[in-house]
C-alpha angles and dihedrals in degrees: 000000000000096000102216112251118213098245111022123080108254136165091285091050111178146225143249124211082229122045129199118298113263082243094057087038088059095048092053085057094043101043089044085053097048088043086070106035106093086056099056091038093048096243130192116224127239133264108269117253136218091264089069130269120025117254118234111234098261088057094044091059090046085055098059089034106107133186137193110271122272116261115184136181103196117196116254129210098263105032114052093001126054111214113198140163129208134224092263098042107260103146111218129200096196118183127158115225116176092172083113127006088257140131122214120190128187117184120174136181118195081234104117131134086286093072100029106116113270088234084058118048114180092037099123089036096054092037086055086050094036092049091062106030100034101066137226139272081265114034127034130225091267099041090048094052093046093048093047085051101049079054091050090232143142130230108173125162141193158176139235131152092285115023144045102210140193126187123194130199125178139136112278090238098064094040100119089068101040093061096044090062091042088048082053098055095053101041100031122030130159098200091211109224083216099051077044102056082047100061092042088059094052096047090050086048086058102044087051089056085048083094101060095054121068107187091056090038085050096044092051105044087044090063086046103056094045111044081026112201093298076085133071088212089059086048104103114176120253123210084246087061097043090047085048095050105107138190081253091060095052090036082060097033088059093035086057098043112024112088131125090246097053089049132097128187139184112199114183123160141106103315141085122277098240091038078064096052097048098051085042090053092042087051105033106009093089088057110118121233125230109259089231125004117193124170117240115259106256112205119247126272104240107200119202123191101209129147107238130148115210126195137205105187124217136145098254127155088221130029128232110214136183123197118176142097138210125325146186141287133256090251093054108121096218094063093102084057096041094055088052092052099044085047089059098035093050120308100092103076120236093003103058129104105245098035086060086044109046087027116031095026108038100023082222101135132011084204123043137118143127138268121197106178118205108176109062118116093228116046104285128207137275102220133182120193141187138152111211135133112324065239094054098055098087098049089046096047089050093045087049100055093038083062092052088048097052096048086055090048105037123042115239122267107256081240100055087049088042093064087035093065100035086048102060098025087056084053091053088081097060089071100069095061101146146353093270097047084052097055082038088066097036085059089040084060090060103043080051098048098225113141122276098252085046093120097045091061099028088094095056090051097064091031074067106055107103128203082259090061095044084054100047092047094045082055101046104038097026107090103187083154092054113037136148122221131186129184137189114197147065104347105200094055100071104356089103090058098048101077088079092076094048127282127357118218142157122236124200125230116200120194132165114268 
């Protein structure tokens, strides 16, 4: 499961009481259409210019293109949203919305991969699974599909590193039911060996196709080399460990983690708040709490800033390369500044710099960009990736890291931080896209554990950030010295270059044939 983060679109994306102006609406159309014109026109790019890497002429468009300024009233715990706890300590975000005749459930557990046991990795993966396909005391498998579909709804559940998740949607009208049967599955599930076998086969089937797919295979050796296996986030499943997952292991994982006070849930739909209350307490109010519920402790995450190139060979006509190190945390103070930064540098598509640079300038990748994340528990990871010619992989890795060298030398141009913020404080709205995405976030505050009025001063903190503090943090958090690179693709077409950038080794990759 993706766990939703506070300020960062997601799969629960929120909503704002006021969306974005028709005029600034408009703009969004018009700029994402101009984005793509010159290729599909066939373009040529402009001459550079002294302020570094020359714009291609749809950028260049999106560059002069303005809109009003973004004014958003987001939605607070005690006005448009009711927070409440019951006796037992489930926490409840509670909002009506009789906009459609529907019902929308959240429920989430602090249970993910972080907290599985070190000896069981895929616990918290194969118990979310498991919770929704493997039945409950009372229904099996087959009776619990069939009933979900005669209501129309929908039960689905997930993992991520934090948090075991369900999500329930069903007609109001049948919402008694439907939350009886979600009630069921939390409280009561069977976790059906057969059902099990099942998704392990399907697990092991996936990790053998692992193989034919480079971006996955470099994402997630990537992730491996750098947290190693100290870490739970550098612990990838291996078909052994899938085979060796057991009904006793998800039997453990839910008797650790399920309990009424480590549980959180947003209920918004065409009824009345306290009508929701009352069918939540005569469902889940008997529940017992844990005595004493403590999160397991989760290892450190020990960050190393090394130069290493690491190769997974494979004949490829193009190779698939990451180049990145360790990051921040989501409390780090500097991530406002950060985001700004990463969206210049080359997180913001056509308009970065080293998109224009590796892309519209040097021809060199179709594909490439930057991802900076701010909003993980544990120190996440800087990453730079790009797909171009096995040929190719030398000249790219050296642009790349001549890009994250300059930001940290040369202030930003006003204009560049200008887009950047208009940029990311006009896609802040997009997160409030309905009533439910919006208790969705609230909640998410809390999981998270940001203040309550976080979203009502999160614009002006990135309206603050100057072209001195893009510079500082490029310097302090960009590693261009130290970086970290894997390939995957034909080695003896660009291996003898690579021991410029530090030493060169193969990694193996095994995978089940």
């Amino acid at each position: 499961m993706r766990h939703p983060q506070p300020d960062r679109a997601s799969p629960f994306t929120p909503p704002a009481s006021r969306l974005t102006p028709p005029a600034s609406r408009f703009t969004f159309a018009i700029c994402a259409l101009m984005a793509f014109l010159p290729f599909l026109l066939g373009c040529a790019t402009e001459a550079p210019s002294r302020h570094g890497p020359r714009q291609s002429p749809g950028a260049e468009l999106v560059r002069r293109m303005t809109s009003p300024p973004l004014q958003v009233s987001v939605p607070r715990v005690g006005r448009e949203v009711d927070r409440r706890v019951l006796g037992n300590g489930i926490t409840l975000y509670l909002a009506e919305d009789h906009s459609l005749p529907v019902l929308d459930v959240y429920v989430v557990f602090r249970a993910g991969s972080l907290y599985e046991a070190a000896a069981r990795p895929g616990a918290a993966h194969f118990t979310a699974l498991q919770l929704r396909n493997g039945g409950t005391t009372s229904l099996a498998p087959e009776a619990l599909n069939e009933e979900l579909e005669l209501l129309a709804a929908s039960l689905e559940a997930s993992a991520s590193a934090e948090a075991i998740s369900l999500s329930l949607s069903a007609l109001a009208k049948d919402a008694d039911r439907a939350l009886q049967l979600l009630a069921d599955v939390i409280r009561q599930p069977a976790f059906d060996p057969k059902t099990l076998q099942t998704a392990k086969g399907r697990a092991i089937e996936d990790l053998r196709r692992l193989a034919d797919s480079p971006a996955r295979l470099l994402s997630r050796e990537f992730a491996r080399t750098m947290y190693t296996e100290a870490h739970p986030l550098g612990r990838m499943l291996t078909p052994a460990q899938v085979e060796a997952i057991g009904r006793e292991d998800l039997r453990s994982h839910y008797a650790r983690f399920f309990h009424p006070n480590n549980m959180m849930l947003a209920i918004v739909g065409d009824l009345s708040r306290d009508a929701m209350v009352a069918k939540i307490q005569a469902l889940l109010g008997d529940w017992p709490p844990a005595p004493r519920f403590d999160l397991p402790t989760v290892p450190e995450v020990q960050p190393r800033f090394e130069r290493g190139v690491y190769i997974i060979p494979r004949s490829l006509t193009q190779a698939s390369l990451t180049l990145g190190h360790f990051g921040i945390r989501r409390s780090n103070p500097d991530r406002y500044a950060i985001e700004l930064m990463d969206y210049i540098l080359g997180g913001s598509g056509f308009s970065s710099r080293i998109v224009e640079r590796v892309r519209a300038e040097e021809g060199l990748a179709y594909s490439v960009g930057t991802a900076y994340p701010t909003t993980s528990r544990d120190i996440s990871l800087f990453r730079a990736t790009l797909q171009t010619k096995n040929e190719n992989v030398p000249r790219a890795v050296e642009v790349i890291l001549e890009e994250m060298a300059r930001i940290q030398r040369q202030p930003v141009t006003e204009e560049e931080l200008d887009r950047a913020k208009e940029a990311i404080i006009n896609s802040f709205v997009f997160r409030f896209t309905s009533r439910f995405s919006t208790v969705m976030r609230l909640l998410t505050l809390e999981f998270d554990e940001y203040p309550p009025d976080y979203y009502e001063t999160l614009l002006d903190r990135y309206r603050a950030v100057t072209a001195a503090e893009i510079q500082r943090v490029a310097s302090q958090y960009l590693h261009p010295d130290a970086a970290t690179i894997l390939i995957v693709g034909d080695a003896p077409k660009f291996e003898s270059a690579m021991a410029t950038y530090g030493p060169v080794r193969h990694l193996t990759v095994e995978t089940p044939g």
